[in-house]
N, C-alpha and C positions, 0 to 999 in steps of 0.2 A: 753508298749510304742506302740503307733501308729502312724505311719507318713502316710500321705496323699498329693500326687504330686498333686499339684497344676497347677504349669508349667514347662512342658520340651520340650526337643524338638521337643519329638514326641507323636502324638493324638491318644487317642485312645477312639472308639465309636463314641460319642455327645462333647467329651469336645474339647476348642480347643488348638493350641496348637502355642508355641515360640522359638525362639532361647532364651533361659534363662532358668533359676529353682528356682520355688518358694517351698516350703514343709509346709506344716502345722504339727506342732507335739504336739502330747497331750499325756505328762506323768505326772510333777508331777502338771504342769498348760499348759497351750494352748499357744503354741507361733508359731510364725509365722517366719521361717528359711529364709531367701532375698525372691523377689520379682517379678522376671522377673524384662522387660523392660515396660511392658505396664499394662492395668487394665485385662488382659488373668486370673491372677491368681483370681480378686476379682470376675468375671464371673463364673469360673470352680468352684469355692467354693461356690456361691450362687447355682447352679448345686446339688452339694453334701450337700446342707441344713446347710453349714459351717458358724455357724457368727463368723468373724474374730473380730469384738466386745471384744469378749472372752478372746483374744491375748493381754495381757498387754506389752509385749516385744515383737519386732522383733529385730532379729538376723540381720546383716549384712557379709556374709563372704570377700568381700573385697571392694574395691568400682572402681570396673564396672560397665558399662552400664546394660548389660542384667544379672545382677543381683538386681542390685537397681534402675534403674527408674522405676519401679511402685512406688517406695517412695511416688510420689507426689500423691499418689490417698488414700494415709493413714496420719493421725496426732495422736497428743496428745497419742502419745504414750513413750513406750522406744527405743532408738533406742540405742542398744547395738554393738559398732563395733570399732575397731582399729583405730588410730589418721589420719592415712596415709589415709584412704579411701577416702580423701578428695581432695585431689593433681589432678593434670590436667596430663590427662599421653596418648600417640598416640600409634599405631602402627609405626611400623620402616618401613615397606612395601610402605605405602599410607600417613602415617602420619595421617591416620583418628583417630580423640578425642575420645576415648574409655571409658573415666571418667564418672563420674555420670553426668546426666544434672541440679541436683541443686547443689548449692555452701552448706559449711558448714556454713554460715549467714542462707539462706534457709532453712535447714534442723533442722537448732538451733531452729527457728520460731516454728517450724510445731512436735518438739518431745523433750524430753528430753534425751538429749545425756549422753551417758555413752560412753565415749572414754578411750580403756585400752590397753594399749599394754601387760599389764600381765594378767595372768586368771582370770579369773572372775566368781563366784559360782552365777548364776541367783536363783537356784533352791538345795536345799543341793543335789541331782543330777542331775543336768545339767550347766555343765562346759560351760563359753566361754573360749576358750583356749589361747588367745591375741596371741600375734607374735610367730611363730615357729620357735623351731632353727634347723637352716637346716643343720643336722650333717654327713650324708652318703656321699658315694661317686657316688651317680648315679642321685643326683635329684636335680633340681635348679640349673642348671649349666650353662643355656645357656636364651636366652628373646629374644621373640620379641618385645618389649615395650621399650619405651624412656618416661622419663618426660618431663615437662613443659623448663625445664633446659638442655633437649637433652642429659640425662643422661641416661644407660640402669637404667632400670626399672622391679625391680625383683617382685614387687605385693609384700613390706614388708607384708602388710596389711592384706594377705591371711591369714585367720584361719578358725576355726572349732568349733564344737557344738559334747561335750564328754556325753555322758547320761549313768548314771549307770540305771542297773537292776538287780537283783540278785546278786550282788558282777562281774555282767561283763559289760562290756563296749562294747555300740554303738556309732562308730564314723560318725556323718554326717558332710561333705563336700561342698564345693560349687565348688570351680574349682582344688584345690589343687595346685596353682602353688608354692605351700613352699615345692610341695612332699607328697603323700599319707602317702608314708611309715613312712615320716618326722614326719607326722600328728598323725598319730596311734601311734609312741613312744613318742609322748610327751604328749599326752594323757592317757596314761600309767603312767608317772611320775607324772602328776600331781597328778590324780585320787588315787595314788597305786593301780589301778587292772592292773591286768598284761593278765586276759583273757579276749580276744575280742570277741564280738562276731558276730558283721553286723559292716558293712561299707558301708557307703550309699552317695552317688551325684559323684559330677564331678573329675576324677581321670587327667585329663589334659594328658590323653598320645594317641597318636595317630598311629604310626608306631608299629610294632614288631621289637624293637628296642632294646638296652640293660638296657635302662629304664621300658623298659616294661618287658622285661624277668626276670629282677629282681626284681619287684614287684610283678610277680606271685609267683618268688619263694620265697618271701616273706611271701606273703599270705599261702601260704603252709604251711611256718614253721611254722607261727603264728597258724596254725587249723582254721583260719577264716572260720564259717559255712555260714556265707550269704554274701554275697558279690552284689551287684547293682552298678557297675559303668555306670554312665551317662551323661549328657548332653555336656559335652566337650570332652567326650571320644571317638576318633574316631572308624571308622570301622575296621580298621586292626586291631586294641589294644583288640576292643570290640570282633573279631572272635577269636583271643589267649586265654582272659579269658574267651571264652565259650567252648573251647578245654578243657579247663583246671578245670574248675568250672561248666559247664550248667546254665550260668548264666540267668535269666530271664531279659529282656529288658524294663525298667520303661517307663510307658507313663504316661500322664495325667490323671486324676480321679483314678488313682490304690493308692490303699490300702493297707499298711505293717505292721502287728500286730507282736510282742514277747509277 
């Protein structure tokens, strides 16, 4: 398997870079893992000689702004993602619209939509994993998000992208607000592998918190050998798991081979 960042938060070299994450991954076909916000990803890919052409499915992991508006600058594809990615949902702070900027009429136009709230086998390995159920006692407990209807707003929608290799599983991520750890055990049950072995995007934890102290020791138990949390992952979260793991810090144009 190969994944190649496309868009993250942070640039590295020539490429440039966004608040968002896009991933290109090529295992058992070429797919294209969310979007960023803008055309950042279709630029840093023409960079790396990437035709996203190739890409019969993009992945959406939920439906955010700086994950899926670049939508509008791709069609006639698949657009594989959770029902709920659709919904108009604000921040609680400011109230500012955090939803995607096209409607699901829009997006209906422009792809063929695969809407699943269950998992979903793109590839006989590579999982869409639909809704998580968020089972522990430390993750998904709290939002800063309200819907259209000024109801909290948990991000159902959140999921992940499970990829077998060898009998072990890479979990890629977009922001995790269902829960990393949430993610990696359902991932597990769907697949039957029980050995992980990378875990890769946005881990949503910020503070060294007991969210976060419990995902490292998580990781721990689990043997997880690579580990890459990014884009939503703040600095405090991100100095714990380099205490704990040396973790190396994803930018744009890098490169990840198993």
């Amino acid at each position: 398997m190969k994944l190649t960042v496309l868009t993250e938060n942070t640039a590295s070299g020539k490429f440039k870079a966004e608040h968002g994450l896009s991933y290109y991954i090529e295992h058992d076909m070429p797919l294209l893992f969310d979007t960023g916000h803008s055309d950042v990803f279709l630029e840093n890919a023409k960079m790396l000689n990437i035709d996203l052409q190739k890409a019969e499915n993009v992945v959406l992991s939920h439906g955010h702004w700086d994950h899926g508006d670049g939508l509008k600058y791709l069609k006639n594809k698949n657009l594989i993602c959770h029902p709920y990615a659709f919904i108009k949902r604000y921040r609680k702070l400011d109230h500012q619209y955090i939803g995607l900027s096209l409607c699901y009429s829009d997006l209906n136009r422009k792809f063929k939509l695969i809407n699943t709230r269950k998992p979903y086998r793109i590839t006989e390995n590579m999982i869409f994993l639909g809704e998580i159920p968020r089972t522990n006692s430390y993750e998904s407990k709290f939002t800063p998000f309200v819907d259209e209807h000024d109801s909290d707003d948990f991000v159902p929608d959140d999921s992940a992208l499970a990829i077998i290799q060898n009998k072990e599983l890479i979990v890629i991520s977009g922001c995790a607000h269902s829960g990393i750890c949430n993610i990696i055990e359902y991932a597990k049950e769907i697949s039957g592998i029980k050995k992980v072995l990378a875990v890769i995007g946005g881990f949503h934890l910020q503070e060294i918190d007991e969210q976060t102290k419990e995902t490292i020791k998580y990781f721990k138990k689990e043997k997880i050998k690579y580990i890459y949390p990014s884009h939503c992952t703040g600095l405090p979260a991100l100095t714990a798991f380099y205490k704990s793991f040396k973790i190396k810090q994803l930018k744009t144009g890098m490169q990840i081979s198993f």
